[in-house]
LOTORSE-737815 format. One line per 10 residues: number of its first residue (from 1); their letters; for each residue x, y, z of C-alpha. Coordinates in steps of 0.02 Angstrom, whole numbers, plus 50000, padded with zeros to 5 digits. Example, Ala and Ser with C-alpha at 12.3 -4.5 7.8 and 13.67 -1.06 7.14 Angstrom:
1) as) 50615,49775,50390 ~ 50684,49947,50357
END
This chain:
1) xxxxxxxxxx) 50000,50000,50000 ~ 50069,50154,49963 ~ 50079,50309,50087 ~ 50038,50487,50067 ~ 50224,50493,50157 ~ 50286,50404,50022 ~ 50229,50492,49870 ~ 50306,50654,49962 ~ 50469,50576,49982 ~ 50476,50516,49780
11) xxxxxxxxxx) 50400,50719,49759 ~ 50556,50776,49851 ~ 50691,50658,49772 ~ 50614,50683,49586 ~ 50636,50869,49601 ~ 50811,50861,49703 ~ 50860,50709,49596 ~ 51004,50702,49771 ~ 50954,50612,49931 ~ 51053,50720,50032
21) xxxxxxxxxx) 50959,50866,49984 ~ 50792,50785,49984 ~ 50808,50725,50167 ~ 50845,50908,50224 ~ 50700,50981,50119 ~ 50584,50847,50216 ~ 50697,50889,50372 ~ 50713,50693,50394 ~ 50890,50585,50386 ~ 50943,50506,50228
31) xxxxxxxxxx) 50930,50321,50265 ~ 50733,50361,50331 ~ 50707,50438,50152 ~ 50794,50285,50040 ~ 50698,50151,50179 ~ 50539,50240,50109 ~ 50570,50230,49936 ~ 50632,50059,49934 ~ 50477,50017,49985 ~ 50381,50119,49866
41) xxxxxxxxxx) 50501,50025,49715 ~ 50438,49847,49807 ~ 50278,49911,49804 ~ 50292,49966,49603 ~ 50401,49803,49581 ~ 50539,49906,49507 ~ 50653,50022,49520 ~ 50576,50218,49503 ~ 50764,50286,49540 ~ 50914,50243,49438
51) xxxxxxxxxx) 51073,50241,49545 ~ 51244,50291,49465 ~ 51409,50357,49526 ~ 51358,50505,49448 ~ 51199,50529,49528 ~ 51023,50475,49528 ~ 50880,50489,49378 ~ 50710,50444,49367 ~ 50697,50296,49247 ~ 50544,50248,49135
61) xxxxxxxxxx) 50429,50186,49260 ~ 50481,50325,49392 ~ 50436,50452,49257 ~ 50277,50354,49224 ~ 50186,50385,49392 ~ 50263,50553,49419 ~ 50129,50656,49358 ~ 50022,50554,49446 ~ 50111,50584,49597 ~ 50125,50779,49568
71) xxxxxxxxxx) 49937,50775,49539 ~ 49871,50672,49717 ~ 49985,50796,49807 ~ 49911,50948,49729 ~ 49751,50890,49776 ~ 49796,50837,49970 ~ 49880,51007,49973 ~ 49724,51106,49919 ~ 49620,51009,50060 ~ 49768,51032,50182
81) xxxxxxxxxx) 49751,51227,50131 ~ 49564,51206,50190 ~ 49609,51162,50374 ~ 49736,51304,50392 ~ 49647,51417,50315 ~ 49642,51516,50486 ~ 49819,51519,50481 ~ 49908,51689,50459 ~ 49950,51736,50261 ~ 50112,51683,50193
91) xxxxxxxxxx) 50147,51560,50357 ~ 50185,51409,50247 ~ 50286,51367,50087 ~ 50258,51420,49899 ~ 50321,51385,49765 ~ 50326,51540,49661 ~ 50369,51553,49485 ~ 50417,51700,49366 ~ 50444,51725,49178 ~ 50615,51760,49171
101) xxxxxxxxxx) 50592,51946,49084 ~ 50520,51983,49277 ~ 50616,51879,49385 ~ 50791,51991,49391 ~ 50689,52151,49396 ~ 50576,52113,49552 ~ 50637,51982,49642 ~ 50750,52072,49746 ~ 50631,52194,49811 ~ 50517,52058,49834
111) xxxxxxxxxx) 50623,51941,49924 ~ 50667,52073,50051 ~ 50482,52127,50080 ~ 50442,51943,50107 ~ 50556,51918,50244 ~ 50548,52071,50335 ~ 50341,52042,50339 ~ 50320,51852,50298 ~ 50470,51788,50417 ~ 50364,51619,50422
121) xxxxxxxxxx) 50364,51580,50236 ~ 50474,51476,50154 ~ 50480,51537,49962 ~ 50534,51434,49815 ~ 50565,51502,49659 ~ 50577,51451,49471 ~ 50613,51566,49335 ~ 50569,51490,49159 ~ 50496,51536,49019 ~ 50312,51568,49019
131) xxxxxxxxxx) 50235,51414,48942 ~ 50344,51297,49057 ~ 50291,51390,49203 ~ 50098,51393,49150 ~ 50121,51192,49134 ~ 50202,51174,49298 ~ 50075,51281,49380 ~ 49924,51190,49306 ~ 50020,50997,49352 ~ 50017,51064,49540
141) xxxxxxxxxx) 50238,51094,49519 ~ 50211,51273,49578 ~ 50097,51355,49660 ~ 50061,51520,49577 ~ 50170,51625,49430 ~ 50207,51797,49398 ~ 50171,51803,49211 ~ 50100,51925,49076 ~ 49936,51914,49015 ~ 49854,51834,48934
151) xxxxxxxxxx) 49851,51660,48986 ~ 49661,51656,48965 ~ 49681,51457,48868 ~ 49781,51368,49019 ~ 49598,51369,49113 ~ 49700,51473,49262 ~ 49634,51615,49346 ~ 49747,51778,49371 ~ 49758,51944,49486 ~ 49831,52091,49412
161) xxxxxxxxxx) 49981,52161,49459 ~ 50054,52321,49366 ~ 50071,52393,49200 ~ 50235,52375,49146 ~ 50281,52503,48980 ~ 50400,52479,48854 ~ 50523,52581,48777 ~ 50639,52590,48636 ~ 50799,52535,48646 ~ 50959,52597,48518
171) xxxxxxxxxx) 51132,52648,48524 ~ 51198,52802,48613 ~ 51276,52875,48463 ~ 51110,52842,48365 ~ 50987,52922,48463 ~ 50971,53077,48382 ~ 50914,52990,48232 ~ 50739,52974,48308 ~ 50596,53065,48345 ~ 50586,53124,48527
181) xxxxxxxxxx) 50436,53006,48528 ~ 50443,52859,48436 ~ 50301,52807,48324 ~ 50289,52616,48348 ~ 50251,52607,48158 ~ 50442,52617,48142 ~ 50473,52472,48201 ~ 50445,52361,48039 ~ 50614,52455,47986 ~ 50730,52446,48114
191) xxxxxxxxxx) 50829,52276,48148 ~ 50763,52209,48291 ~ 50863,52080,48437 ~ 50749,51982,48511 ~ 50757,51859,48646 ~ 50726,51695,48576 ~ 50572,51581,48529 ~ 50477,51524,48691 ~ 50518,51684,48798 ~ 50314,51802,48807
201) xxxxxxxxxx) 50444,51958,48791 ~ 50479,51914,48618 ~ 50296,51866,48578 ~ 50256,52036,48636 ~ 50387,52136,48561 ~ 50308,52058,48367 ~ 50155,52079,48408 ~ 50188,52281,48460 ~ 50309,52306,48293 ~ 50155,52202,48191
211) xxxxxxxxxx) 50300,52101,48129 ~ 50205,51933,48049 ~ 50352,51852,48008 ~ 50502,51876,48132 ~ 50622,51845,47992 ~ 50593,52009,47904 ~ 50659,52120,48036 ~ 50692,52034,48183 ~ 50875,51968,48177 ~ 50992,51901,48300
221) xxxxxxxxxx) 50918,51831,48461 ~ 50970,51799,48653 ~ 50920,51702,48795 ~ 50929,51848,48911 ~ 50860,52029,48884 ~ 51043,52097,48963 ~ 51147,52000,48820 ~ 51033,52091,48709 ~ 51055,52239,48762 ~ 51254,52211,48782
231) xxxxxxxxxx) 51235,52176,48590 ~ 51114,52344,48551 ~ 51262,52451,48640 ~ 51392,52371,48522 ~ 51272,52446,48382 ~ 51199,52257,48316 ~ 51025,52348,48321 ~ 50876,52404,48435 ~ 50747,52321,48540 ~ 50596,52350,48681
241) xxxxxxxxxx) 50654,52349,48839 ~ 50521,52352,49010 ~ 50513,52490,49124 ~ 50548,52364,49271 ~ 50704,52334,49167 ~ 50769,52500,49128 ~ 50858,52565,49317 ~ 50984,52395,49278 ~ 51000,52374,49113 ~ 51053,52556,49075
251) xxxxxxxxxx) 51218,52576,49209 ~ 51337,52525,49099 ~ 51288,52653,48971 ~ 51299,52639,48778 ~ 51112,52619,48767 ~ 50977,52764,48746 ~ 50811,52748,48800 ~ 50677,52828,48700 ~ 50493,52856,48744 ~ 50348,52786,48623
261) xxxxxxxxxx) 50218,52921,48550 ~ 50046,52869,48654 ~ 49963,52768,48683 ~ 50119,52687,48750 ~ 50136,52494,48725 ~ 50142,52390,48876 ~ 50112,52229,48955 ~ 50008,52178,49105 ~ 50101,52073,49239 ~ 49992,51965,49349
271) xxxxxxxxxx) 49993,51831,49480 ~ 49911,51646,49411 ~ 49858,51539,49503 ~ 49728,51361,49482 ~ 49549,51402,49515 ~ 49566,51235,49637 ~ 49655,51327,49750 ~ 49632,51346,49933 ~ 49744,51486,49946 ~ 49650,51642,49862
281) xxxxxxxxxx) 49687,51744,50048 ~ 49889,51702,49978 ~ 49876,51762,49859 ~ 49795,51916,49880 ~ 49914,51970,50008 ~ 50051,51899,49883 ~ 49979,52022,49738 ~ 49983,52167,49859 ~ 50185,52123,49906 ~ 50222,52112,49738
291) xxxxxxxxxx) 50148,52305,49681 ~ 50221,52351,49818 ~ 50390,52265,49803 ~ 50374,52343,49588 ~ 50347,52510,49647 ~ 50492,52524,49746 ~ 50600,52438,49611 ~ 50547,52600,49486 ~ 50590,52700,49625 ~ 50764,52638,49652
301) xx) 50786,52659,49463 ~ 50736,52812,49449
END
């Protein structure tokens, strides 16, 4: 028979893929945690782990009943939420995610607001790409995202966070080629750099320029909005940039930052989370850290 202990043991050594460091996250000793899978791989008639001298891995079968295992814990969590729900906000752990064109710009702030007023939680956090985190989120992985909207097909529900606007980013030495404003229409005739397929910035960016095919103007590509901008100071060409983004990305100069003529394109940044949840008082005092914890980033920036 397999335990609800059990299937949070294999939930802590699938994601740590290390027993060391999935005893301490379940705060238990390391030959409790094998003893309990062991039995779990009787119980399968298998082995869910493979062992190596260069660490563990889940093998076929182990992968097999994962999601399975992801998705009965979600579900035990939700009803566990329902009998603390008394409890004070933010007193237990979350697993937060955020979209990686976020995640430098806030998190900081953020982190710092949380422990100086949350001393209680314990915070996890993944920063991926948008659709990875959306899956996660809706598999029970995480608990909530910071994302931009929309996400309206994943069947989540969201709380809005900010408006965050964009601006147009060129070479210093080319900024007096442009209008003090910037009409967006110029943007099918500039070479964009765009972060690279799979990232919502670069979805965004396309869809503001009205760029159908990506291959017309947009050229070279990065995994990270700084290495694009790195490669916009060395003159390579010009992209959006944030506001949230701005205050870091500009120290090291080389880079102008030019207003767009209104309206002003942005994008809407806001918490997800499943409509399952037990946890809607979270989040709400989550949302309100993370305006908060935004504001005073464009503050510092500015």
């Amino acid at each position: 028979m397999i335990t609800l202990r059990q299937l949070r043991y294999f939930e802590a050594l699938s994601e740590t893929l290390h027993f060391g460091r999935a005893a301490k996250r379940l705060n238990i000793s390391q030959p409790a945690l094998s003893a309990q899978i062991a039995q779990m791989e009787a119980f399968f008639g298998g082995a869910l782990f493979q062992r190596s001298s260069g660490g563990i891995a889940l093998t076929g079968e182990g992968q097999a009943i994962g999601g399975r295992v992801r998705a009965i814990l979600t579900e035990v969590r939700e009803l566990e939420s329902i009998a603390t729900a008394g409890d004070a906000p933010l007193s237990r752990r979350l697993r937060l995610g955020v979209i990686a064109s976020v995640a430098p710009y806030l998190l900081p702030s953020l982190l710092a607001l949380l422990a100086g007023e949350h001393p209680q939680l314990e915070c996890e956090v993944r920063e991926s790409v948008t659709d990875r985190l959306l899956r996660e989120l809706s598999a029970g992985e995480i608990d909530c995202a910071i994302v931009a909207l929309p996400v309206d097909e994943h069947g989540l529900e969201t709380l809005t966070l900010f408006e965050d606007r964009f601006h147009f980013a060129v070479p210093a030495d080319q900024a007096d080629r442009y209008a003090a404003r910037v009409p967006i229409g110029l943007m099918r005739d500039v070479r964009l750099i765009l972060l690279e397929e799979g990232h919502c910035l670069r979805d965004q960016a396309l869809e503001i320029c009205q760029i159908a095919d990506p291959s017309e103007r947009a050229g070279l590509g990065a995994t990270s909005l700084s290495t694009i901008l790195r490669m916009v100071a060395a003159g390579l060409g010009a992209t959006l940039i944030p506001d949230m983004a701005v205050g870091d990305e500009t120290r090291r100069g080389g880079i102008a930052i030019l207003p767009f003529e209104d309206p002003a394109p942005a994008r809407t940044i806001a918490l997800a989370f499943r409509p399952s949840t037990a946890r809607r008082q979270d989040f709400g005092v989550l949302a309100d850290v993370i305006r908060r914890a935004g504001d005073l980033g464009r503050a510092v920036a500015a």
